[in-house]
ROLUM-445048 format. One line per 2 residues: number of its first residue (from 1); for each residue x, y, z of C-alpha. Coordinates in nm, 4 decimals. Last residue first. Layout:
N
NUM> X Y Z ~ ...
//
This chain:
290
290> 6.2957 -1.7962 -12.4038 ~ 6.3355 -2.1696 -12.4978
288> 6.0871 -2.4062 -12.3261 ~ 6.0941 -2.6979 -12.0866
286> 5.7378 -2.8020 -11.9264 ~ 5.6710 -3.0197 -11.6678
284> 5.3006 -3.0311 -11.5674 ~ 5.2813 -3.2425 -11.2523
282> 5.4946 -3.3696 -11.0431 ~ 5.4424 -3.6160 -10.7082
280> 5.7126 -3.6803 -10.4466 ~ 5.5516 -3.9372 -10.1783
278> 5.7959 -4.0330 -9.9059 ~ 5.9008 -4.3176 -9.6741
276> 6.1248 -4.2287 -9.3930 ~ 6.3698 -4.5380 -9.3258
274> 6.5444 -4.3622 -9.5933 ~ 6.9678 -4.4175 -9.6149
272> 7.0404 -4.2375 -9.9182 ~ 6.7898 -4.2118 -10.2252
270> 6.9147 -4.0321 -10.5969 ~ 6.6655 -3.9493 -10.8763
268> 6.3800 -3.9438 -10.6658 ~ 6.1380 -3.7877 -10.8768
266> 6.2456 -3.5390 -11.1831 ~ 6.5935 -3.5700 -11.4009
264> 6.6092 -3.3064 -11.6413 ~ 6.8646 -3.3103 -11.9589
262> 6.9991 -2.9793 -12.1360 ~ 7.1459 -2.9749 -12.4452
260> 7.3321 -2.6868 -12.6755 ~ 7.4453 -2.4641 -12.3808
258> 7.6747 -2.1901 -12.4058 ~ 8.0028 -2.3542 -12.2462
256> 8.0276 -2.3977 -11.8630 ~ 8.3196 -2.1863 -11.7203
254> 8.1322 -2.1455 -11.3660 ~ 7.8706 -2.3441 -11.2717
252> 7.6367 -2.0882 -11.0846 ~ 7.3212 -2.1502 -10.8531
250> 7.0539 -1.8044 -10.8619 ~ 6.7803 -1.7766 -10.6154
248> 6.4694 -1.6055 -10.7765 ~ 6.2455 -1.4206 -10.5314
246> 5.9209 -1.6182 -10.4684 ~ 5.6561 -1.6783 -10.7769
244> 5.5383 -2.0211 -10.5988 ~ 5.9287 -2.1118 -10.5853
242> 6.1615 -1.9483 -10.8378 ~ 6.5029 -2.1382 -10.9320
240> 6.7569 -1.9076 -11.1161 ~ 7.0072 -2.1153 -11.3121
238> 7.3339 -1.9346 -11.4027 ~ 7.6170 -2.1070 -11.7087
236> 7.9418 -2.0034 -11.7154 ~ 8.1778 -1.7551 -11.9342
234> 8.4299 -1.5412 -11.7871 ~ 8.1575 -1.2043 -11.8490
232> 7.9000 -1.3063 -12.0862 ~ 7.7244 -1.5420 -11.8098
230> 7.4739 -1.7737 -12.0338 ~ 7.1058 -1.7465 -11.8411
228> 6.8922 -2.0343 -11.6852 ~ 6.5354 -1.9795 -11.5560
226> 6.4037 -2.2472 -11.2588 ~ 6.0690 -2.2461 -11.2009
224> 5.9378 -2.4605 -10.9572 ~ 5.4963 -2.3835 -10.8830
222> 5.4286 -2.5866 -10.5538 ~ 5.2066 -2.8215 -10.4088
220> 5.0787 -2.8848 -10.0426 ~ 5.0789 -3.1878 -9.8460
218> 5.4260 -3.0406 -9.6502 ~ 5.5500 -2.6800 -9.6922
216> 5.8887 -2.5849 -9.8336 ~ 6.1162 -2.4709 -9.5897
214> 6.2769 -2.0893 -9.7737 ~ 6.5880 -2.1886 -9.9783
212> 6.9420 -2.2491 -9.8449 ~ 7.2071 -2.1424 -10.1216
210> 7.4240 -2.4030 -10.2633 ~ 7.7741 -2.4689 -10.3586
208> 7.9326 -2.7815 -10.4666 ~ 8.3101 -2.8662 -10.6478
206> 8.4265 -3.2170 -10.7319 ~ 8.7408 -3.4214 -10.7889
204> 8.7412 -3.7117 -10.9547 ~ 9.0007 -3.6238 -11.1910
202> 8.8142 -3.5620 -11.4638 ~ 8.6003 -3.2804 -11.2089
200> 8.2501 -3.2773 -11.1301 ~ 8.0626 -2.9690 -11.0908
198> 7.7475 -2.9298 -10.8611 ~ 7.5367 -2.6408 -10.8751
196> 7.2715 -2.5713 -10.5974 ~ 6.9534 -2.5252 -10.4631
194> 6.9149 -2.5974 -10.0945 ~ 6.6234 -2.6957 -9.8628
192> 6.6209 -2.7038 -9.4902 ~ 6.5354 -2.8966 -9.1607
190> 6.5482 -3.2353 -9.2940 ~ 6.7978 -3.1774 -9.5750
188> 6.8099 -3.0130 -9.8761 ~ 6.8538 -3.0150 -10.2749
186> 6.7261 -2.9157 -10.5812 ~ 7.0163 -2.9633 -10.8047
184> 7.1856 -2.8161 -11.1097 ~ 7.4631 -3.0526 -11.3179
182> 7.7351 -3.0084 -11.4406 ~ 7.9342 -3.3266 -11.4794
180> 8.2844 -3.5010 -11.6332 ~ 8.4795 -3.1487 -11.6109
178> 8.8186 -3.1565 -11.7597 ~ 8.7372 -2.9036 -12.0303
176> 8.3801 -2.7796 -11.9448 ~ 8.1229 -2.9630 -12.0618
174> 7.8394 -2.9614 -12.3396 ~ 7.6021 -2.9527 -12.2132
172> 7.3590 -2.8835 -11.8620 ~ 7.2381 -3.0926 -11.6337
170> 6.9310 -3.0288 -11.4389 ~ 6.8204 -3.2306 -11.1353
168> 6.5145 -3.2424 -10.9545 ~ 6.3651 -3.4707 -10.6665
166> 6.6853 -3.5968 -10.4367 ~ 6.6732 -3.7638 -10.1091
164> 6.9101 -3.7216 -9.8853 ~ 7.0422 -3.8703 -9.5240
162> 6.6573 -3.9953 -9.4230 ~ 6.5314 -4.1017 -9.0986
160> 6.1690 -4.1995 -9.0057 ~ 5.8093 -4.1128 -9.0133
158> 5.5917 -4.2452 -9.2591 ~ 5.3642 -4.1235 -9.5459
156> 5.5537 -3.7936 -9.5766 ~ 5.4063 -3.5804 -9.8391
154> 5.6259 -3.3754 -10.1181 ~ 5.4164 -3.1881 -10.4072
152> 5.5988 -3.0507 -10.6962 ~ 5.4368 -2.8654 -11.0172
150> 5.7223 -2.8004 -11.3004 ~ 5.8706 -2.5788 -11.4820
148> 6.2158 -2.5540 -11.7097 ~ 6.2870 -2.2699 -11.8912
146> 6.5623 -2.1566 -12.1763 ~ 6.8982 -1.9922 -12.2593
144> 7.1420 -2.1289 -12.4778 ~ 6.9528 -2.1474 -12.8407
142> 6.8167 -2.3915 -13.0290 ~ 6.8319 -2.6587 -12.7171
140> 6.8535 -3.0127 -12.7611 ~ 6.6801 -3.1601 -12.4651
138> 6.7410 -3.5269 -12.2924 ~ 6.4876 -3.6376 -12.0738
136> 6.4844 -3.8200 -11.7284 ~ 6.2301 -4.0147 -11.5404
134> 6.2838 -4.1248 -11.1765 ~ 6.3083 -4.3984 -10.9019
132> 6.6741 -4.4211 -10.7301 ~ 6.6759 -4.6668 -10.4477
130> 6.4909 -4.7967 -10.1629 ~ 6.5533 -4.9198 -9.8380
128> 6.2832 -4.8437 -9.6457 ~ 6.0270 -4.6400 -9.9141
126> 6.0436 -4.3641 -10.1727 ~ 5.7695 -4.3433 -10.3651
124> 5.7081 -4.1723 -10.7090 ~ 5.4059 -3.9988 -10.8298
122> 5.2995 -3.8674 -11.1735 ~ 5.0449 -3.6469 -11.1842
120> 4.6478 -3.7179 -11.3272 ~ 4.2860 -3.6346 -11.4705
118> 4.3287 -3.3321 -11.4536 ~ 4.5789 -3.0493 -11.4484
116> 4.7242 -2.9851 -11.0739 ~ 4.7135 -3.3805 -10.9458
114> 4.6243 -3.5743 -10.6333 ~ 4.3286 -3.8313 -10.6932
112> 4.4544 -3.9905 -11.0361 ~ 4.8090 -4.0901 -10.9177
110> 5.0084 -4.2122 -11.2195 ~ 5.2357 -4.4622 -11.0852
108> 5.6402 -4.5061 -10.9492 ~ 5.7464 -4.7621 -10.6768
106> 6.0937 -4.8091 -10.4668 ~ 6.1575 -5.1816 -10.3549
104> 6.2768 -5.3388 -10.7296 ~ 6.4441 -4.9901 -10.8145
102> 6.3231 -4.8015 -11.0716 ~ 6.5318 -4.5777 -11.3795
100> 6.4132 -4.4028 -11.6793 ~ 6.5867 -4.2269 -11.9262
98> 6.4197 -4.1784 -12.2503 ~ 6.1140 -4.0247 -12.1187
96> 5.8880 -4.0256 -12.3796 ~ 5.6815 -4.3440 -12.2483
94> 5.7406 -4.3080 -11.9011 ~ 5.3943 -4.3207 -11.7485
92> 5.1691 -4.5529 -11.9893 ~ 4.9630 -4.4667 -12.2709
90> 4.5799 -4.4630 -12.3338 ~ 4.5386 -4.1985 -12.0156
88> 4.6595 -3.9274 -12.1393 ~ 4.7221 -3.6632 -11.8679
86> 5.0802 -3.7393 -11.7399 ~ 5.0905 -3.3193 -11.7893
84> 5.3963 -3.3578 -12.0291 ~ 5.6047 -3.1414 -12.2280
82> 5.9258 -3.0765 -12.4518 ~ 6.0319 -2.7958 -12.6049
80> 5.7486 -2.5603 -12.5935 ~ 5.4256 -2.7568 -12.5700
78> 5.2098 -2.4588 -12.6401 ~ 4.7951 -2.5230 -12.6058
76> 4.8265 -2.8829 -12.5900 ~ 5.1096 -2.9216 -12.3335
74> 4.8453 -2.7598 -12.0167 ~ 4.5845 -3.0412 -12.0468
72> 4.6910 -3.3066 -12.2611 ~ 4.3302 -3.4746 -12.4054
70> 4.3937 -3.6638 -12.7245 ~ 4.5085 -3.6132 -13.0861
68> 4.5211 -3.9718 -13.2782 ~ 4.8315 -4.2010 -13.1988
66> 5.1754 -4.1781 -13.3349 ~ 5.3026 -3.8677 -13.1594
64> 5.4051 -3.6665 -13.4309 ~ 5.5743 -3.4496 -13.3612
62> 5.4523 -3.0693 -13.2853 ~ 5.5206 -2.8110 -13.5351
60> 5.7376 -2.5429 -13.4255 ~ 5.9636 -2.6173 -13.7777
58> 6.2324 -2.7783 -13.5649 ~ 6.0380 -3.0158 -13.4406
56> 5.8374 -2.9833 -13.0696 ~ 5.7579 -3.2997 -12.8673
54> 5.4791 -3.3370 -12.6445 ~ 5.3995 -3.6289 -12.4392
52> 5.1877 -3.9106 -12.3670 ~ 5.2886 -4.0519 -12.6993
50> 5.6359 -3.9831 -12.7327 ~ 5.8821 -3.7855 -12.8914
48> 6.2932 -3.8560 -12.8743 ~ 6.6089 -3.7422 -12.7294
46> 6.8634 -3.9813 -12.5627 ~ 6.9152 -3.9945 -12.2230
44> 7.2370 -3.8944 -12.0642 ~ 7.4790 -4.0952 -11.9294
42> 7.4156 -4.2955 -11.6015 ~ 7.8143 -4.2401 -11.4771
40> 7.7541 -3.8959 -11.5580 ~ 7.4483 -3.8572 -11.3646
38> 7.6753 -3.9070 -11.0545 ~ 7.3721 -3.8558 -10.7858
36> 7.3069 -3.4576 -10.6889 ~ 7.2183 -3.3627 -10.3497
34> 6.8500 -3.3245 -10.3013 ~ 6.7790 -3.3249 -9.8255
32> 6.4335 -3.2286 -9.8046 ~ 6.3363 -2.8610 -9.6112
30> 6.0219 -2.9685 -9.4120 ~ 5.7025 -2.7134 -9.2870
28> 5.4605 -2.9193 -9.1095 ~ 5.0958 -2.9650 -9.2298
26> 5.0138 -3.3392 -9.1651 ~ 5.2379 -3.4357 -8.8958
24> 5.6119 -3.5291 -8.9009 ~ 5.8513 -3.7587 -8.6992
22> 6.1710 -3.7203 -8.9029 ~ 6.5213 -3.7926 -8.7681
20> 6.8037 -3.6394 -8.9160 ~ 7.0877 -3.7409 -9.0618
18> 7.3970 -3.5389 -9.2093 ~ 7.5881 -3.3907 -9.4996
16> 7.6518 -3.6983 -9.7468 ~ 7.8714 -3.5840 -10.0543
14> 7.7624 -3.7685 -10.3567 ~ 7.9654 -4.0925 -10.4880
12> 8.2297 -4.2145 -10.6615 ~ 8.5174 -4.0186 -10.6571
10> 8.5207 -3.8053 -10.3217 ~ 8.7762 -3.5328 -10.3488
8> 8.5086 -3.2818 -10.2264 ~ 8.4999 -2.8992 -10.2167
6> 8.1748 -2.7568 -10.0656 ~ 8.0485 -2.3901 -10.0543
4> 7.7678 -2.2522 -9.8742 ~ 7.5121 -1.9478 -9.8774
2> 7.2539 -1.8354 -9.6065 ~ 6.9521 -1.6600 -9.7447
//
């Protein structure tokens, strides 16, 4: 695995690392450019149950979700935290997710012919032009270590040119002193994919490292697991991402508190440049203490 470090003074925006040109065939092995957008500057989503989804209270019970019990494939059995399969189909894809952003050219919809748990996943498009289009979810977390998983599938419905485009992001809280963002990122580019930790500084500085991840396959989906774990020694917060049951591959932010909240961005939470247009698709995210 090849490992890289980044130190940026840039204020606003993320880092951009290159373009590539894309002219892809069913099958071939891509590595997707996810460098992490200023969540900050979004704030986080507040917490909350929903109807397609499931909520956990304190007591283990799960909230109530204001409509009777219906079919939730994988959540129904142990929700954890928070869950959702995108399986009900009386309520509409979002609902739940406090945070929720679309651009007017970029699309989202429940895709009922590509999907892990039947009858449905949740896909989001990135087109020409497009911006950000993604769901996000604030966790409050009983203790400091926890789970998040999640079924990703990637297809390229056009050829073109892409700088980045992000699918997964996981920031953790509280803060470190003088530190606006922490935030864990599935990231890449055209011929490789990273995961990483990005810290944001109060001065605008920022702080990136990332460790290049196997290509992940086109048309095909794949089992993300990404296990975090409170560093005793100097303090700081570790996320291990697994990919279909592959070695872990640890990202650091270093001096993060013990974690109370958590929030999870998943689609295309940040879009740079795409002439490219793209399919991401998840199904089954789950986030669960351990």
């Amino acid at each position: 695995m090849e490992a890289l470090v980044r130190m940026s003074k840039a204020p606003s925006r993320p880092f951009v690392l290159r373009i590539a040109t894309l002219a892809l065939l069913p099958g071939v092995a891509l590595g997707l450019s996810f460098c992490s957008s200023d969540y900050a500057s979004r704030g986080a989503p507040a917490d909350g149950a929903a109807p397609d989804v499931v909520a956990v209270e304190a007591d283990g019970a799960p909230a109530d979700a204001g409509i009777d019990a219906g079919p939730r494939g994988p959540c129904v059995a142990d929700a954890g935290l928070f869950c959702d399969d995108f399986d009900d189909p009386r309520v509409g894809l979002g609902d739940g997710w406090a945070l929720s952003e679309i651009t007017p050219v970029a699309t989202r919809s429940h895709d009922s012919e590509l999907f892990v748990s039947a009858p449905r996943a949740a896909r989001f498009d990135v087109v020409a032009g497009s911006g950000a289009s993604f769901l996000g979810r604030a966790i409050t977390l009983p203790s400091p270590d926890f789970r998040v998983s999640f079924d990703v599938r990637i297809d390229v419905v056009a050829p073109g040119t892409f700088v980045e485009v992000d699918i997964f992001h996981l920031s953790v809280m509280p803060y470190a002193a003088d530190t606006k963002q922490q935030v864990f990122v599935l990231a890449g580019l055209p011929d490789h994919l990273e995961w990483g930790a990005q810290r944001r500084f109060g001065d605008a500085g920022k702080a990136y490292s990332a460790t290049t991840i196997p290509l992940f396959s086109l048309g095909a989906w794949h089992r993300c697991v990404v296990t975090t774990s409170r560093s005793d020694a100097g303090g700081g917060v570790t996320a291990y991402l697994s990919v279909d049951d592959q070695l872990p591959i640890p990202a650091t932010i270093d001096f993060a508190p013990a974690p109370t909240g958590a929030s999870i961005e998943i689609g295309a939470p940040y879009v740079d440049n795409a002439s490219a247009k793209f399919a991401a698709r998840f199904d089954n995210v789950r986030v669960e203490s351990r």
